[in-house]
N, C-alpha and C positions, 0 to 999 in steps of 0.2 A: 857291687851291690851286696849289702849282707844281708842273711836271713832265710829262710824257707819260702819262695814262691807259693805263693796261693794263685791256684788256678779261676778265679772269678773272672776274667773277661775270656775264657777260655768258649769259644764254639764246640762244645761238645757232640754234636751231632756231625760235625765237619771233620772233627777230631777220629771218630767212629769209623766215617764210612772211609776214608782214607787207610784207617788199619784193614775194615774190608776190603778193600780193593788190593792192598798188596798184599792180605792171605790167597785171595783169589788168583790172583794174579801167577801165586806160589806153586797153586796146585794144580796150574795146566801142566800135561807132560806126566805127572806123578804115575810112578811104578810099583809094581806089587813089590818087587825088589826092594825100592827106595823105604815104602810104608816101613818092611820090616827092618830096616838099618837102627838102630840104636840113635834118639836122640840123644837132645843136652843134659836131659835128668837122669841118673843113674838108675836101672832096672825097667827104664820106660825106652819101649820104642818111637816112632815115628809115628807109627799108627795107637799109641797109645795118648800123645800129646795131641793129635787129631777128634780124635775121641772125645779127652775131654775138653778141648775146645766146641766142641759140637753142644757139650750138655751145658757148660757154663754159659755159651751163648744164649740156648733155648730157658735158661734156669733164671738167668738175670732180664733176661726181654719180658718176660713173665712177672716180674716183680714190676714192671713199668706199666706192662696191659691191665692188672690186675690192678694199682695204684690208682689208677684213671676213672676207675669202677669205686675208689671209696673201700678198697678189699686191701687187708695185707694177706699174705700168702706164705707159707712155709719156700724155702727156696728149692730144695728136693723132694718131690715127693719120698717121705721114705729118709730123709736124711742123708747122712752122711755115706752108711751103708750102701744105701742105692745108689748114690754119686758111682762109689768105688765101682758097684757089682756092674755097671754100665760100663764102665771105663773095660773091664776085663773081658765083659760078653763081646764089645765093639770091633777093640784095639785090633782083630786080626782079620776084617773084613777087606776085599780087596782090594786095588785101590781106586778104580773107577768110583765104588761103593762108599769107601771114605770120603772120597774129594764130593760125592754128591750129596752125602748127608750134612756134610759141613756146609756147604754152599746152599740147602736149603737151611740151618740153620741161622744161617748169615743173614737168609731173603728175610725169616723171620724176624730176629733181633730188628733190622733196618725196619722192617713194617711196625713194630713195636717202637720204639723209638722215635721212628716221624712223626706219631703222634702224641708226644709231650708239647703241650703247648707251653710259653713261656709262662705262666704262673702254675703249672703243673709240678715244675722240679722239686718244689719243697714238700710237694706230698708225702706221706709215710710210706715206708716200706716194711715189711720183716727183716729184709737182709741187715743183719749187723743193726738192728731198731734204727737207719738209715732213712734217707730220705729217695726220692725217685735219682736226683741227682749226684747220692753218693753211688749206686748202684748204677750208674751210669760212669762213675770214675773209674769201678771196680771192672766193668767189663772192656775200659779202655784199658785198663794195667793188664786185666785177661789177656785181651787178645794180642797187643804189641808184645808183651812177655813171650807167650808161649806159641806164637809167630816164631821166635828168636829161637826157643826151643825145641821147635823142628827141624832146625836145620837145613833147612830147603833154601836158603840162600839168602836172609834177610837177620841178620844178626842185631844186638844190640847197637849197629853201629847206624843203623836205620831209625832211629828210636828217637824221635822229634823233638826239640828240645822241651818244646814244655813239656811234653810227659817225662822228661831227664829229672826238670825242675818238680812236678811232681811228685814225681818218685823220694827224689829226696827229704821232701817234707811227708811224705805216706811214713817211709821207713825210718825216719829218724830217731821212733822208740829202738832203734834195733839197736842203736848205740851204747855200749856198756854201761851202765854207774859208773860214776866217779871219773867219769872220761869228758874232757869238753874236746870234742873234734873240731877242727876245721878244715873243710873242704874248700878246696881251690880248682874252678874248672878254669884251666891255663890257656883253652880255644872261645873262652866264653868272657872271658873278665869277670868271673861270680864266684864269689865264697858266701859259706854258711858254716854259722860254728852251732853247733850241734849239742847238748846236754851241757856239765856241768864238771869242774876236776881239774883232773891231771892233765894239762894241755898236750893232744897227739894233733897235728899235722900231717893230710893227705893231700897230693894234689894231681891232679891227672887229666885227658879230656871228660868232658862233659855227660859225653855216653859212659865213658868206664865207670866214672864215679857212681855213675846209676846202675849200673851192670851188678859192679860189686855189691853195693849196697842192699840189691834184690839178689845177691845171692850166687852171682853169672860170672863165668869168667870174663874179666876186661880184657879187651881185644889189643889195649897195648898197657905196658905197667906201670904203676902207680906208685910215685913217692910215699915213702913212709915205709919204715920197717923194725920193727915187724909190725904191720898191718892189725888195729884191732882186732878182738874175736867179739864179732857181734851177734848179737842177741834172735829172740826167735820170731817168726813174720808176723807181723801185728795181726 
């Protein structure tokens, strides 16, 4: 199959509450120990990737309640700034404290959410001048992503195909100029050839290709070498 997947028959609400259930899932058991271990992104803990999974959840469910109302909405109170200054006041709360405020942002997001009715998706939003349903995409990359980025047991290797497929088509600005990639997921039977150029050649499972491409180490290696340098996240 060539090309970039578009997610249109995609159940997004099904899609959602399944990432739910395996963050949840993640964070029975969690220890104050664990919160502070260092996750996957460099200078962020455990309880720092928690964190702000808490506020993207609570930040993007808001752009769907508020959409519903005929309102668009700034997506942080406060912007960008706020985003960070939350992230830093959070990150070191314990971990009973973390795994509860995630879990009540979860209940929230899910209440927001259920009620998109199907001709609601095309509503506006602020996020990114988006619609209900791209900010529904965004907080499905959220939460599988940075699931993967805590570390707690669910890696990009958990990461469903169509959001693999997904991803691929999100990120495919990330690809150099003057580069026509083509990706081959070799457990999938799918390639996409990507931009335009100097033909490079990757191929590897389905998940890694999506791993890489957001940024993540892939969990096993990828043909092609040396490996483009790609670009910055859209």
């Amino acid at each position: 199959m060539k090309g970039p997947a578009q997610p249109d028959d995609l159940d997004l609400r099904a899609a959602l509450t399944a990432g739910h259930l395996r963050l949840r899932g993640l964070l029975d058991g969690l220890t104050d120990e664990a919160a502070r271990a260092p996750s996957a992104l460099p200078g962020w803990t455990r309880g720092h990737v928690l964190t702000h999974i808490e506020g993207v959840a609570l930040a993007l469910a808001r752009q769907a309640r508020y959409a519903l109302r005929g309102r668009e909405i700034e997506v942080y109170d406060g912007g960008r700034p706020a985003r960070d200054a939350a992230i830093e006041a959070g990150h070191g709360r314990g971990a009973a404290q973390l795994a509860a405020a995630v879990g009540a942002a979860l209940d929230e997001a899910e209440a927001s959410w259920a009620g998109v009715g199907p001709g609601d998706w095309r509503r506006p939003v602020a996020y990114r001048g988006g619609t209900v349903r791209t900010a529904g995409l965004a907080w499905w990359r959220e939460v599988e992503i940075h699931t993967a980025d805590a570390l707690l047991g669910a890696g990009p290797d958990h990461w469903p195909p169509q959001l693999c497929a997904h991803l691929v088509d999100f990120l495919s600005v990330r690809v150099p100029d003057g580069t026509a990639l083509t990706l081959t997921a070799v457990d999938a039977g799918r390639s996409w050839t990507l931009g335009g150029g100097e033909p490079v050649a990757v191929q590897g499972r389905l998940t890694d290709l999506a791993a890489w491409l957001a940024g993540r180490a892939p969990q096993q290696p990828l043909s092609g070498d040396p490996l483009p340098v790609l670009g910055s996240w859209p």
